[in-house]
C-alpha atoms as an extended CHARMM CRD file, in Angstrom:
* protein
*
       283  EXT
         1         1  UNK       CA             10.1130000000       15.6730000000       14.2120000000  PROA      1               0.0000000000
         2         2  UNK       CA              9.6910000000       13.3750000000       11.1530000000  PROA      2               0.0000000000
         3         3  UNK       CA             10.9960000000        9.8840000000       11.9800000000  PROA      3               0.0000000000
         4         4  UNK       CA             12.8190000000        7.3660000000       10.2200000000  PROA      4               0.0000000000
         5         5  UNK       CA              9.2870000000        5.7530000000        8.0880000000  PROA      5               0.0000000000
         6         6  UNK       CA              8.6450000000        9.5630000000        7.3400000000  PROA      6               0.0000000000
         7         7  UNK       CA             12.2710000000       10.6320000000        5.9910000000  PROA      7               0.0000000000
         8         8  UNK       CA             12.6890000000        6.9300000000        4.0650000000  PROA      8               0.0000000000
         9         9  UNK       CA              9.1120000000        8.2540000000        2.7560000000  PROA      9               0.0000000000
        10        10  UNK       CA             10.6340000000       11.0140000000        1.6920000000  PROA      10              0.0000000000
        11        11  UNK       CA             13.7800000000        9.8760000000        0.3090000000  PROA      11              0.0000000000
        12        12  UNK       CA             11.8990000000        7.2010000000       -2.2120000000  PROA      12              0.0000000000
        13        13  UNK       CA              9.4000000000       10.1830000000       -3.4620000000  PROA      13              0.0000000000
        14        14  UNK       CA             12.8600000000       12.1170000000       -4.5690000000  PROA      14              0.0000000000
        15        15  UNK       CA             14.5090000000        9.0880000000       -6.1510000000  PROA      15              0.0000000000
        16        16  UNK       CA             12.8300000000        9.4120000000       -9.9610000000  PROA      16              0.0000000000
        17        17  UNK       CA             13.5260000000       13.2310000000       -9.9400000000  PROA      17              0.0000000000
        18        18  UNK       CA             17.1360000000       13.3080000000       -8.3910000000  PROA      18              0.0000000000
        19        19  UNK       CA             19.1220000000        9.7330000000       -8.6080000000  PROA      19              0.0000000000
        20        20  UNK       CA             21.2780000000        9.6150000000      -11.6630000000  PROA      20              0.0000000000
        21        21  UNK       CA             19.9960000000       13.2350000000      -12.6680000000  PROA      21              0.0000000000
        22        22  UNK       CA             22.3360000000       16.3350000000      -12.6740000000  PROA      22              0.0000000000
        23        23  UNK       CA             21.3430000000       19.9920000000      -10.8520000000  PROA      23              0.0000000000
        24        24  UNK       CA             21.0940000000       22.6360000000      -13.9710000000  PROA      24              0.0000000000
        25        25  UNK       CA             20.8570000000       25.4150000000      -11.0350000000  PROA      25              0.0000000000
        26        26  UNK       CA             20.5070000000       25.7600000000       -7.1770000000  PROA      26              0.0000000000
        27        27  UNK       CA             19.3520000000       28.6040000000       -5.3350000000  PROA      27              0.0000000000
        28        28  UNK       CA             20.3570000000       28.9130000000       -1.7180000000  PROA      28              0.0000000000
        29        29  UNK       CA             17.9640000000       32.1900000000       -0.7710000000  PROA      29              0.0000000000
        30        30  UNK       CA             19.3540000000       32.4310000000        2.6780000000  PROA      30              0.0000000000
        31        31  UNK       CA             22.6140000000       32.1160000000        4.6620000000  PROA      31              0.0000000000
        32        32  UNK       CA             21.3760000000       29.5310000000        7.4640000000  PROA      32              0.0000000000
        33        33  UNK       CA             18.8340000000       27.4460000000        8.2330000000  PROA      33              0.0000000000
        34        34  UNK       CA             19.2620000000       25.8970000000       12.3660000000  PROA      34              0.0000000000
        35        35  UNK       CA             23.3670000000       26.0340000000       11.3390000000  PROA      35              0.0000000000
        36        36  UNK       CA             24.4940000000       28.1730000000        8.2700000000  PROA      36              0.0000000000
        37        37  UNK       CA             24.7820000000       26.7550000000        5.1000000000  PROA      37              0.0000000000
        38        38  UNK       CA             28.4830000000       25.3130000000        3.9430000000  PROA      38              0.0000000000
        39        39  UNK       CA             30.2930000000       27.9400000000        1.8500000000  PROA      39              0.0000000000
        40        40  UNK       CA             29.6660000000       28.4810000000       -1.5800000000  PROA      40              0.0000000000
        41        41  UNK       CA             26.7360000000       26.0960000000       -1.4830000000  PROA      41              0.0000000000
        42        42  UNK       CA             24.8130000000       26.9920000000       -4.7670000000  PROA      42              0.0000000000
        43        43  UNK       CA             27.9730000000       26.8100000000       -7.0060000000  PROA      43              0.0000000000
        44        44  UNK       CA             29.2470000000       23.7710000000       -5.2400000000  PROA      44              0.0000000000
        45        45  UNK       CA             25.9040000000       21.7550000000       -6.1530000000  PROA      45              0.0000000000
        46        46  UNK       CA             25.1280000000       23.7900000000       -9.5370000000  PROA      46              0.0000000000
        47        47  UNK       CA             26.2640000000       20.9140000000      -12.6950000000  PROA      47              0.0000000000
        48        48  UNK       CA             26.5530000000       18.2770000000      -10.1670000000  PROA      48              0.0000000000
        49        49  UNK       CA             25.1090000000       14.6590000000      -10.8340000000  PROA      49              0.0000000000
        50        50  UNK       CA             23.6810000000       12.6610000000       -8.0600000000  PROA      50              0.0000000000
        51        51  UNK       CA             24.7540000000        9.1260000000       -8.2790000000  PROA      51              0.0000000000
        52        52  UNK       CA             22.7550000000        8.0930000000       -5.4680000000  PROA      52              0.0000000000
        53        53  UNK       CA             20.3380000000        9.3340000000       -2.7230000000  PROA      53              0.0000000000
        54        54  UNK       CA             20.4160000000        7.0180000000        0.4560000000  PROA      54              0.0000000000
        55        55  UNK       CA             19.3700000000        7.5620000000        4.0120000000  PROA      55              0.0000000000
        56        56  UNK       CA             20.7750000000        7.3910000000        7.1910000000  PROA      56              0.0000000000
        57        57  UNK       CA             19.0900000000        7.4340000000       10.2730000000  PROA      57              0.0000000000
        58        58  UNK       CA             16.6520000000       10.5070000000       10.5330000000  PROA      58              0.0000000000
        59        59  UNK       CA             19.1040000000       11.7060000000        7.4800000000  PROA      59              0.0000000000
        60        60  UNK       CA             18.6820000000       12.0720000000        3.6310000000  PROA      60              0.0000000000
        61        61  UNK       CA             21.9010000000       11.8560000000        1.7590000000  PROA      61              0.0000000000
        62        62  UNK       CA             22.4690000000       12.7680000000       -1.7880000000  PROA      62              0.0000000000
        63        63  UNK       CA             26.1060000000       11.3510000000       -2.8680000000  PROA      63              0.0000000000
        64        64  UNK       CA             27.2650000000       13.6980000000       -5.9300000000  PROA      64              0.0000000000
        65        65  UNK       CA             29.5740000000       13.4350000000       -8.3940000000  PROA      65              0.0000000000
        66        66  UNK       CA             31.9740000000       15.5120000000       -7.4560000000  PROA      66              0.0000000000
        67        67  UNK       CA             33.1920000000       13.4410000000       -4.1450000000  PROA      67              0.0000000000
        68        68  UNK       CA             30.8710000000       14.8860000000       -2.0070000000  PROA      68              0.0000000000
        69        69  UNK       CA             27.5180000000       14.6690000000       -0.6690000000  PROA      69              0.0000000000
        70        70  UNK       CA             24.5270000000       16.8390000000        0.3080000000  PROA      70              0.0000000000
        71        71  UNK       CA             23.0880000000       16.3890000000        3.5310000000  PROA      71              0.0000000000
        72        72  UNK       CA             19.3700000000       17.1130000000        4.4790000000  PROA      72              0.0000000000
        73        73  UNK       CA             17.8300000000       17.2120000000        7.8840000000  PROA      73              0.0000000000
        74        74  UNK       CA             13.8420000000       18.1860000000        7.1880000000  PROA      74              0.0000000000
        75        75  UNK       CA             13.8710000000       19.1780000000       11.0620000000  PROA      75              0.0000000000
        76        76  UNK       CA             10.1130000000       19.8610000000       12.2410000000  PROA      76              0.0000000000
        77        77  UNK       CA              9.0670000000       21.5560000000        9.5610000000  PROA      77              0.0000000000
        78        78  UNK       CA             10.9980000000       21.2150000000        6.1090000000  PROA      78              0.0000000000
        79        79  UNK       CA              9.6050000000       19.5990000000        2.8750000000  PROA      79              0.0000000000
        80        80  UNK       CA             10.6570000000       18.6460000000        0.1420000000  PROA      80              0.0000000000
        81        81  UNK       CA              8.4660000000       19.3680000000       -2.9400000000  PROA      81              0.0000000000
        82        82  UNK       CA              8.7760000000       18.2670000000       -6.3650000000  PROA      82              0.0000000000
        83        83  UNK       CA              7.6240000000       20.0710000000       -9.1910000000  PROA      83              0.0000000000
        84        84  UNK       CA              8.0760000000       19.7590000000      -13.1700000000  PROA      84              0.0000000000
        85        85  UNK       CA              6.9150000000       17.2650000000      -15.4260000000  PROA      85              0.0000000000
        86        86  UNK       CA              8.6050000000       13.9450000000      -15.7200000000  PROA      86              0.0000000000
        87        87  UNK       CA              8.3220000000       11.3180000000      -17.8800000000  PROA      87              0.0000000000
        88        88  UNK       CA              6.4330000000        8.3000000000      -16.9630000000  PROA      88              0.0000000000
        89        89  UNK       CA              6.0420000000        9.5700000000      -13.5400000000  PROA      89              0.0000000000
        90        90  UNK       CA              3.7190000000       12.7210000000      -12.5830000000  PROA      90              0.0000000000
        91        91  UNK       CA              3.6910000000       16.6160000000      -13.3070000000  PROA      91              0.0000000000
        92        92  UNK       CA              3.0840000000       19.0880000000      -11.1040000000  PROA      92              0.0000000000
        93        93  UNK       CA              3.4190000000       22.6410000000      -12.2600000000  PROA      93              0.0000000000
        94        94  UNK       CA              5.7560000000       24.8580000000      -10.6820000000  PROA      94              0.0000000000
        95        95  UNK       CA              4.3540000000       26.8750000000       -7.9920000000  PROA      95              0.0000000000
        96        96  UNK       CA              5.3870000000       30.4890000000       -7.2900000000  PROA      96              0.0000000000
        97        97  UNK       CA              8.5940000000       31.0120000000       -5.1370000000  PROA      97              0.0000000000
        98        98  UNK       CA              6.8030000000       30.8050000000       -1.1560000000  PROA      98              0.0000000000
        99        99  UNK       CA              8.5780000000       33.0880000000        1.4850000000  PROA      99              0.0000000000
       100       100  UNK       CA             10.1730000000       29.8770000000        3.4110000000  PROA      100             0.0000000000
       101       101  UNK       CA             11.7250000000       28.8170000000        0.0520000000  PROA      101             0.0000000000
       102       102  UNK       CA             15.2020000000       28.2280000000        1.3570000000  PROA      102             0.0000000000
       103       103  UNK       CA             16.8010000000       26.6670000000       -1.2960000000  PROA      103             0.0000000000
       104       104  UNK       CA             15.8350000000       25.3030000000       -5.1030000000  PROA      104             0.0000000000
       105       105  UNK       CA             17.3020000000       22.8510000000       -7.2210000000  PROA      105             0.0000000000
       106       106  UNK       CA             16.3370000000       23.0020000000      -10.9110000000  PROA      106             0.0000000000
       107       107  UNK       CA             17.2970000000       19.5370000000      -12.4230000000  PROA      107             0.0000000000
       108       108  UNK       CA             18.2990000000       19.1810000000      -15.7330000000  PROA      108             0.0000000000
       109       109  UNK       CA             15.3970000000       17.2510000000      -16.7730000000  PROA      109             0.0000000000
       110       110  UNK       CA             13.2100000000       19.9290000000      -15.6670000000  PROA      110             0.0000000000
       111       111  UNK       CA             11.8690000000       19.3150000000      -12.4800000000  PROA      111             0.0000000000
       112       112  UNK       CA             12.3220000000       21.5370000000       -9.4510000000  PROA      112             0.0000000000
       113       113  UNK       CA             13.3430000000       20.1120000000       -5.6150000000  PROA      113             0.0000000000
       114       114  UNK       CA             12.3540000000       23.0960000000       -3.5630000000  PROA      114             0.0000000000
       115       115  UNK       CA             13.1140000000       23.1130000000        0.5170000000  PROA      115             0.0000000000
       116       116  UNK       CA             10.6020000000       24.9110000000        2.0120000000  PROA      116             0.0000000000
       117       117  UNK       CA             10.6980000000       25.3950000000        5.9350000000  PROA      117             0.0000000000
       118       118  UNK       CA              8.8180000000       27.9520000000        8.0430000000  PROA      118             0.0000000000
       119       119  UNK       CA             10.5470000000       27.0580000000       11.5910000000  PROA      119             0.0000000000
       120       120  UNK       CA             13.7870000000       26.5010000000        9.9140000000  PROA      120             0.0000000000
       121       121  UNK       CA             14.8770000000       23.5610000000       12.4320000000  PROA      121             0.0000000000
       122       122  UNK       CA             16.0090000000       21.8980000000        9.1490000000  PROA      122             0.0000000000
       123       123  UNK       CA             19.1470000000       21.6820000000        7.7560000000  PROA      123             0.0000000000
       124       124  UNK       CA             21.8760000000       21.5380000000        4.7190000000  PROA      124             0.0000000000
       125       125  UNK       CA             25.5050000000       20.6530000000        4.7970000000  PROA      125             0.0000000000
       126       126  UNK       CA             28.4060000000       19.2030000000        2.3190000000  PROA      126             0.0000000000
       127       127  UNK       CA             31.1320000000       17.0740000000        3.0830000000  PROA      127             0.0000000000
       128       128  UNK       CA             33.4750000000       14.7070000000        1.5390000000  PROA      128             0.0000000000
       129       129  UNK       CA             31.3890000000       11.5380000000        0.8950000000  PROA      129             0.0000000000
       130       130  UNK       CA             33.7450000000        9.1200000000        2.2490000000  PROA      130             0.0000000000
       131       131  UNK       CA             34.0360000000       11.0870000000        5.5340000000  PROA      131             0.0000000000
       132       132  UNK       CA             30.3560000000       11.3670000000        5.7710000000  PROA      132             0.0000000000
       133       133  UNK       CA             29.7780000000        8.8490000000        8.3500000000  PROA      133             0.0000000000
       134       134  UNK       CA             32.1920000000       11.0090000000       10.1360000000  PROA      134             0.0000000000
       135       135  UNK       CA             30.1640000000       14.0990000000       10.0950000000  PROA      135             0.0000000000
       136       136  UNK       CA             29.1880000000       15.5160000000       13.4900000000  PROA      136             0.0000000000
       137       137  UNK       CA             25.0290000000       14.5040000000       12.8650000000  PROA      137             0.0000000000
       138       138  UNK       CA             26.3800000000       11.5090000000       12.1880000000  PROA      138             0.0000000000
       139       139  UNK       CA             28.9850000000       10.3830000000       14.3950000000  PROA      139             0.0000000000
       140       140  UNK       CA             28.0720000000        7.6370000000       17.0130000000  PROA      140             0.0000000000
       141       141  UNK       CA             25.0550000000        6.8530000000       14.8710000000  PROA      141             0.0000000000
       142       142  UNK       CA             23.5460000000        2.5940000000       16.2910000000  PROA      142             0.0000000000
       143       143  UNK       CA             23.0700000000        0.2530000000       13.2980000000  PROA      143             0.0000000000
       144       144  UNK       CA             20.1180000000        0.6770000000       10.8060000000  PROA      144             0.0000000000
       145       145  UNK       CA             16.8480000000       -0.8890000000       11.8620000000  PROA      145             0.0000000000
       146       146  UNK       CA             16.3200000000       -3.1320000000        8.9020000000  PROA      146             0.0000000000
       147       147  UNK       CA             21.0460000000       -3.8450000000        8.8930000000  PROA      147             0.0000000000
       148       148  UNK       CA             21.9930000000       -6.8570000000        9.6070000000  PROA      148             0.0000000000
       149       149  UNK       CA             24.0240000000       -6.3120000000       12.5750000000  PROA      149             0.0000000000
       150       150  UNK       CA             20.9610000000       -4.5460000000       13.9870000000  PROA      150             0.0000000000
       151       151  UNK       CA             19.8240000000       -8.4720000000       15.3810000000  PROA      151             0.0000000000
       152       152  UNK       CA             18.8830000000      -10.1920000000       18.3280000000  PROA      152             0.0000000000
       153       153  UNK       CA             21.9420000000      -10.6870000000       19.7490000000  PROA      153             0.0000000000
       154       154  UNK       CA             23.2730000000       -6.7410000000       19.2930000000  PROA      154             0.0000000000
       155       155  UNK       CA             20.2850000000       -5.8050000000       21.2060000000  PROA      155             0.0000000000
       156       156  UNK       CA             20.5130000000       -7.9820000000       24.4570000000  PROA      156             0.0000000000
       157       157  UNK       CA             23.6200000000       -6.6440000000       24.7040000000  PROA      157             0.0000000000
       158       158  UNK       CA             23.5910000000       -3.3760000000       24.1380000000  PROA      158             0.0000000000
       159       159  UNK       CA             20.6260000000       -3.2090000000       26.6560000000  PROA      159             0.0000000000
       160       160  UNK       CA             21.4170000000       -5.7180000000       29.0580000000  PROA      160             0.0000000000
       161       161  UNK       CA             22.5900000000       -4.2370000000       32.5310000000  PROA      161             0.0000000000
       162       162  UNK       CA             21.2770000000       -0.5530000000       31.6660000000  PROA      162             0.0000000000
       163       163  UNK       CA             19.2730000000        1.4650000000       34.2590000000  PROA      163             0.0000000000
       164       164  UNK       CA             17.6170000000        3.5710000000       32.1220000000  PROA      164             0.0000000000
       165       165  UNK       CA             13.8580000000        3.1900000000       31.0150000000  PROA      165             0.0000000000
       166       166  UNK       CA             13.3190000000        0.9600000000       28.1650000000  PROA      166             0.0000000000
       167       167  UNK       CA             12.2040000000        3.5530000000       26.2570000000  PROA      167             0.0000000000
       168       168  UNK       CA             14.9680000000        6.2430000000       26.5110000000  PROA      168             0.0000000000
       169       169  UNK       CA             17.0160000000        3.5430000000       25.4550000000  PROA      169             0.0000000000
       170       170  UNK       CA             15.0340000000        2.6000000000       22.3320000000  PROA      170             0.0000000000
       171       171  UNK       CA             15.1900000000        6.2860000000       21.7780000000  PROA      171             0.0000000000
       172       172  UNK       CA             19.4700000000        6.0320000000       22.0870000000  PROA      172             0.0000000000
       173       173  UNK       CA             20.2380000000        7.1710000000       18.7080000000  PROA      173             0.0000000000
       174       174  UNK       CA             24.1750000000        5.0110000000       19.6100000000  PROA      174             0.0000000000
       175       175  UNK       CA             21.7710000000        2.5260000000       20.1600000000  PROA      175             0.0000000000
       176       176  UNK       CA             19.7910000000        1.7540000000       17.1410000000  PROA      176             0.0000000000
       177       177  UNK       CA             19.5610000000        4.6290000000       14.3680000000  PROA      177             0.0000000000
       178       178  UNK       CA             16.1550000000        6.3830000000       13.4740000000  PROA      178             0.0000000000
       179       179  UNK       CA             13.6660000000        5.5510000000       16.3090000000  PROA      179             0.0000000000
       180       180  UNK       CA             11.6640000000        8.0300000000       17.3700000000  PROA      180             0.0000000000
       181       181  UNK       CA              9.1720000000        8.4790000000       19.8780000000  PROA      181             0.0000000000
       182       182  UNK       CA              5.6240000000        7.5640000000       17.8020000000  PROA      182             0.0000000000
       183       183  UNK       CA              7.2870000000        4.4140000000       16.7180000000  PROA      183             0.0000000000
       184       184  UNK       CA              9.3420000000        3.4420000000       19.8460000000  PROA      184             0.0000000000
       185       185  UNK       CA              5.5910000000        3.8950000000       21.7460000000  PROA      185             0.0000000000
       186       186  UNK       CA              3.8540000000        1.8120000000       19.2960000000  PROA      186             0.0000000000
       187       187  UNK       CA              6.3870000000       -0.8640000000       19.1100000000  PROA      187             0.0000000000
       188       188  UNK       CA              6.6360000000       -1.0580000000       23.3370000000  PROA      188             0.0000000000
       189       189  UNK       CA              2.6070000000       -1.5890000000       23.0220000000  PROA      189             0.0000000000
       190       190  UNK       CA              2.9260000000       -4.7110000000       20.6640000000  PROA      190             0.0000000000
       191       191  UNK       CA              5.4030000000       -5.8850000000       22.7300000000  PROA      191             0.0000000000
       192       192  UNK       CA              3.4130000000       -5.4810000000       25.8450000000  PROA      192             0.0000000000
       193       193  UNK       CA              6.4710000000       -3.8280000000       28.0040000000  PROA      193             0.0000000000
       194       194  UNK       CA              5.8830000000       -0.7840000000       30.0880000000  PROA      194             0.0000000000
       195       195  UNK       CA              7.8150000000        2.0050000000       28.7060000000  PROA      195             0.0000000000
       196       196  UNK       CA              9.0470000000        2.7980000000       32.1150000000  PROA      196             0.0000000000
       197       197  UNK       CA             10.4320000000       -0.3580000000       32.6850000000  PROA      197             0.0000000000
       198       198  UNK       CA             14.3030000000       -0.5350000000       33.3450000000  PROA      198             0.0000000000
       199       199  UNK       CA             16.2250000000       -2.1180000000       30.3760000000  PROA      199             0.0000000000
       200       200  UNK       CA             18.0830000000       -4.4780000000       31.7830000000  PROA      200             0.0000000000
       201       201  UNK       CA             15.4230000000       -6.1330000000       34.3360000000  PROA      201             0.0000000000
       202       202  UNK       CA             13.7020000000       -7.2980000000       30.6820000000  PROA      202             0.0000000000
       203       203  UNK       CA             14.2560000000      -10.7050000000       30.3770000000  PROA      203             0.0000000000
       204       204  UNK       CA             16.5010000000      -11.3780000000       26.8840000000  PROA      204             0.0000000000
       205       205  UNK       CA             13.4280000000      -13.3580000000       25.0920000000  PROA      205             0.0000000000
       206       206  UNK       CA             11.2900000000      -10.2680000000       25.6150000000  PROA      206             0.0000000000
       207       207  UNK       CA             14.3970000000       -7.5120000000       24.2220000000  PROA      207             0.0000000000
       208       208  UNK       CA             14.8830000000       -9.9750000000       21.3140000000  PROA      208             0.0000000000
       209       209  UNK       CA             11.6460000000       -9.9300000000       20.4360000000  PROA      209             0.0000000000
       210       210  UNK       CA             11.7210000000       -6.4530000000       20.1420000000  PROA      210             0.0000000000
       211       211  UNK       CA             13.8810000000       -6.2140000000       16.8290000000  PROA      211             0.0000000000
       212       212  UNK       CA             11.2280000000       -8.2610000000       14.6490000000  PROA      212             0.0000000000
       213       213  UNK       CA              8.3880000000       -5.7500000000       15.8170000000  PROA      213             0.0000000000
       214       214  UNK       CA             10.2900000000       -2.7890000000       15.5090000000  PROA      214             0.0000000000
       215       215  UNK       CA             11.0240000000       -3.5400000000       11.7060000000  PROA      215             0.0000000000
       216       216  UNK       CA              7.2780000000       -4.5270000000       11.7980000000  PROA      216             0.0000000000
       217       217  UNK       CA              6.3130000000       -1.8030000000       12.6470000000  PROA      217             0.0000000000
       218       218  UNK       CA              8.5220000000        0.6660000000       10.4960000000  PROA      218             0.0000000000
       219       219  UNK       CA              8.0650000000       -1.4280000000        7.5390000000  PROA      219             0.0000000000
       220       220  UNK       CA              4.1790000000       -0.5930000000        8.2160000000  PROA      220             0.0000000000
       221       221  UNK       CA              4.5390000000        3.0510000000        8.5330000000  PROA      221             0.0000000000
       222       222  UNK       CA              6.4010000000        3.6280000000        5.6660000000  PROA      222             0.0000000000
       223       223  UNK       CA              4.2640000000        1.5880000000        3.5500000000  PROA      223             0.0000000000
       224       224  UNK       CA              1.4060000000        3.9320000000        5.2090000000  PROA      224             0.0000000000
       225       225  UNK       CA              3.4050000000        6.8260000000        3.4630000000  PROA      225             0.0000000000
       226       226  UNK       CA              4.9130000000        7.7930000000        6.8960000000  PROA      226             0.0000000000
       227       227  UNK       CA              2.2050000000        9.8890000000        9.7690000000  PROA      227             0.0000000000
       228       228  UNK       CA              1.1030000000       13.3970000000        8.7760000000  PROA      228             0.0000000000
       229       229  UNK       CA              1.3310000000       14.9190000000       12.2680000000  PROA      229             0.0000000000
       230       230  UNK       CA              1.8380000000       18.9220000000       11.9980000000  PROA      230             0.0000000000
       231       231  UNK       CA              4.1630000000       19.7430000000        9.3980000000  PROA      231             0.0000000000
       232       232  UNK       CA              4.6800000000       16.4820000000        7.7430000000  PROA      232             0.0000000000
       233       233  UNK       CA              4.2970000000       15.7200000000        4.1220000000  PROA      233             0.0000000000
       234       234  UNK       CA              5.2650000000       13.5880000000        1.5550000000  PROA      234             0.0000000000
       235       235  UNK       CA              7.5140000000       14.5680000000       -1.2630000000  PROA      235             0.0000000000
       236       236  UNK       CA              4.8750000000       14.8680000000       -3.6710000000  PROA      236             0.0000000000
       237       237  UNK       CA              2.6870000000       17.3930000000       -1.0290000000  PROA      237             0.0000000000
       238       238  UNK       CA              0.3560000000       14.1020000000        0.0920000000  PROA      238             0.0000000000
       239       239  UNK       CA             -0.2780000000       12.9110000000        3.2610000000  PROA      239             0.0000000000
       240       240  UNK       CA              0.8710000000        9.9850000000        4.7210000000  PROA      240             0.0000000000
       241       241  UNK       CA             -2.0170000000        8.0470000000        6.7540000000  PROA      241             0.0000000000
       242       242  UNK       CA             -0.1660000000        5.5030000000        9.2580000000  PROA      242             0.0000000000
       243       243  UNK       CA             -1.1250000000        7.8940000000       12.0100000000  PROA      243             0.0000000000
       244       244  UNK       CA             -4.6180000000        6.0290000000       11.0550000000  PROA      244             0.0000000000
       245       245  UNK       CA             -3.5740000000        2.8590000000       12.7090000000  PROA      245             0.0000000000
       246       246  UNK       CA             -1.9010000000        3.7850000000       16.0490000000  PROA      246             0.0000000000
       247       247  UNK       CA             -2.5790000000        1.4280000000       18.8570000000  PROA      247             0.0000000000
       248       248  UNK       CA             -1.4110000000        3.9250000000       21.8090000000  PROA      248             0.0000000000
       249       249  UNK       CA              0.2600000000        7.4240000000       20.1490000000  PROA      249             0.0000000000
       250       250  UNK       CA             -1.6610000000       10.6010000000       20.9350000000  PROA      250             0.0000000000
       251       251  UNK       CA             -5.1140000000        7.9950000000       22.1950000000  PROA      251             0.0000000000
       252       252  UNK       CA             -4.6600000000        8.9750000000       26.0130000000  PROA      252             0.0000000000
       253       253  UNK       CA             -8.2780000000        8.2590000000       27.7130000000  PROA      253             0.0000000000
       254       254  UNK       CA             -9.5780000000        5.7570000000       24.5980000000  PROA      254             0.0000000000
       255       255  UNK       CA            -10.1640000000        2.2500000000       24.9210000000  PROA      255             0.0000000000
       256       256  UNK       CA             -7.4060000000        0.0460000000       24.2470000000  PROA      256             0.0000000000
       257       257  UNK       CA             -7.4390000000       -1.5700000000       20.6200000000  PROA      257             0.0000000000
       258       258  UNK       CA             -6.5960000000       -5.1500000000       22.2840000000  PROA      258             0.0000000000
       259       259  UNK       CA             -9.7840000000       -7.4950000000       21.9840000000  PROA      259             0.0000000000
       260       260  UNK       CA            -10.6540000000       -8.3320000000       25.3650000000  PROA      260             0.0000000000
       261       261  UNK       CA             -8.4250000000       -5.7410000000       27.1380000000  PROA      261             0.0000000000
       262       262  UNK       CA            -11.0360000000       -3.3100000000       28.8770000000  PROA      262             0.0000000000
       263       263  UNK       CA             -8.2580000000       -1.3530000000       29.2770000000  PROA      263             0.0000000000
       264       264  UNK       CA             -7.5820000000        2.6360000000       28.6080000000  PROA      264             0.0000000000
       265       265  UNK       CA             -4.9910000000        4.3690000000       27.0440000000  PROA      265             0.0000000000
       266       266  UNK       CA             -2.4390000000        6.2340000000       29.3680000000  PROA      266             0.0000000000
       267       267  UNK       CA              0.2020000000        8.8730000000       29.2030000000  PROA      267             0.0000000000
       268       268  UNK       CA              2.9550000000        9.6630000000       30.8870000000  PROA      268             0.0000000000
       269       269  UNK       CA              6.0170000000       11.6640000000       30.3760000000  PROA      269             0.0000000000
       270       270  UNK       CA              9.6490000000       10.1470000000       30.0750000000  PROA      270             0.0000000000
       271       271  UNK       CA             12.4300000000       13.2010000000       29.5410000000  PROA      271             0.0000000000
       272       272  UNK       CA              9.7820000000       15.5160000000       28.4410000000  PROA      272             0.0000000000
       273       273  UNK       CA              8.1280000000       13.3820000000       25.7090000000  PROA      273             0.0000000000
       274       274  UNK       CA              4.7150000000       11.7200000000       26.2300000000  PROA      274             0.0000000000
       275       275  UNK       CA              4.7070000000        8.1520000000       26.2360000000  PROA      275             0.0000000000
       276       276  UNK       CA              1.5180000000        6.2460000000       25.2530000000  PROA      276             0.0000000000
       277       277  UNK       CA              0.4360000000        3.1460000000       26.0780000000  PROA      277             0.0000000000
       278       278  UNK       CA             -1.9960000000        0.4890000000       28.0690000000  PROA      278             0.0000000000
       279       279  UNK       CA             -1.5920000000       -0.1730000000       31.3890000000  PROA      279             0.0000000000
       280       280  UNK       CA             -3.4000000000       -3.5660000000       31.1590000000  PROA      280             0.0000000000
       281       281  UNK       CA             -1.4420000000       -5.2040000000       28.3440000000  PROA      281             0.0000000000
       282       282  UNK       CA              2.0480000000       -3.4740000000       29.2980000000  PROA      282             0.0000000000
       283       283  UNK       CA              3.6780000000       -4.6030000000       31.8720000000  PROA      283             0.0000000000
C-alpha cells in the first residue's frame, strides 16, 4: 500500500497538469472501485476548476470549484498517469484506453489524468470541501508528520502509558497521519528501538527523538521519488528508487548496514505485517 512519501510523490507529479486547471471531460468507465463511485460522478467533475490539490494522510485531495472536492485513495494498485503535452513541462502521448482504465479526466489544456487500477483497492469519492475532514477515511485522522502540532511534546503523550508495541502505535493512523509500515521499520532502526518494545516503557528522550527521524526519514523518501515496491509508480510512469537505501525493510538474513555492528537483519511479524530490523543495534 503506497505510503505517505509515495502519495505526496504523487500528488506533486499532478500539480502542473491539474492545480488551477479546469476538467474539459471525465469518464467514470465503471460503477465502483473498493466502494462505488458518488452519484453522478462524471457530470459533477466535467467544467470543474481545481483550485488546489493537497494531501492528507495516505489521501490525495483535489478541492474544486464548485464547493467540493475529489478524493483519491491509489489503494495497492492505482496510478495516476499523465498524458498530453504541456507547456514548459513534458509530453507524453496519449496511450490507448487499458482495460483497468477506471476513470479519465481530459483537462482543458490538453492533458489527460487517467486512474488505472487492476486490483481496484483504490478509490474515488466527493464531498463538500469544508466537511471533508469529516469524511469517514478521514475522520480521527493524528496530525501531519511534517504539522506543527505533530512535536515532541504531542508524542510523549500520546504514547506515554500505552501497552501496545511501539510499532503498532507508530502505525495508529489517530496517532500520527500517513505512517506506514516500510517507513515506521526504517525509522525504529535509526532510532535503535525494538519494534516490539511496549510504548510506554520508552523513556520520553528516546519517543521525542523519534519525531525528528521520522520527518528525516519521509523527507528522504520522497525526495527518492517514493519506493517502487509492486504496483507503485510515479505520476509520470517512473520509478521511485528510495527502496535503494533501506537499512532493515525486506533485508531479513543481510548484514546490518551499521559500521561495526556484525549484526543480521531480522524479521518478525507484529499484527500480520513483517517488521524488519537489527537485533544488535535495536533494543
Amino acid at each position: 500500500m503506497p505510503e505517505l512519501p509515495e502519495v505526496e510523490t504523487v500528488r506533486r507529479g499532478l500539480v502542473p497538469v491539474m492545480e488551477g486547471q479546469h476538467i474539459a471531460r471525465a469518464e467514470v468507465n465503471r460503477p465502483d472501485l473498493r466502494w462505488p463511485f458518488p452519484d453522478r460522478m462524471a457530470d459533477r467533475l466535467t467544467g470543474a476548476a481545481i483550485n488546489r490539490l493537497r494531501r492528507r494522510s495516505k489521501y490525495i485531495l483535489a478541492d474544486l470549484d464548485t464547493g467540493e472536492t475529489l478524493l483519491i485513495h491509489l489503494g495497492m494498485s492505482g496510478r495516476m498517469l499523465i498524458s498530453g503535452a504541456i507547456p514548459g513541462v513534458f509530453h507524453y502521448d496519449h496511450p490507448a484506453p487499458a482495460k483497468h482504465d477506471h476513470v479519465v479526466l481530459h483537462m482543458g489544456q490538453g492533458a489527460r489524468i487517467t486512474f488505472n487500477d487492476a486490483r481496484r483497492f483504490g478509490a474515488m469519492d466527493l464531498m463538500g470541501t469544508h466537511q471533508a475532514e469529516d469524511h469517514w477515511l478521514m475522520r480521527g485522522l493524528g496530525p501531519e508528520p511534517f504539522a506543527n502540532d505533530f512535536n515532541e511534546d504531542y508524542l510523549v503523550g500520546r504514547l506515554k502509558g500505552r501497552n501496545t508495541p511501539v510499532k503498532s502505535a507508530l502505525l495508529d493512523q489517530g496517532i500520527v497521519a500517513g505512517l506506514g509500515n516500510i517507513y515506521v521499520c526504517e525509522v525504529l532502526y535509526r532510532a535503535g528501538i525494538h519494534p516490539a518494545r511496549k510504548a510506554g516503557r520508552i523513556a520520553a528522550a528516546r519517543v521525542a527523538g523519534l519525531v525528528p527521524l521520522i520527518r528525516q526519514v519521509l523527507e528522504e523518501a520522497i525526495a527518492a521519488g517514493g519506493s517502487s515496491l509492486r504496483d507503485y509508480r510515479q505520476a509520470d510512469g517512473e520509478l521511485g528508487y528510495f527502496q535503494h537505501g533501506f537499512a532493515v525493510y525486506g533485508r531479513m538474513g543481510e548484514p546490518c548496514v551499521t559500521p561495526g555492528c556484525g549484526g543480521t537483519v531480522a524479521r518478525i511479524v507484529q499484527s500480520g505485517r513483517s517488521s524488519f530490523f537489527c537485533p544488535r543495534c535495536q533494543r
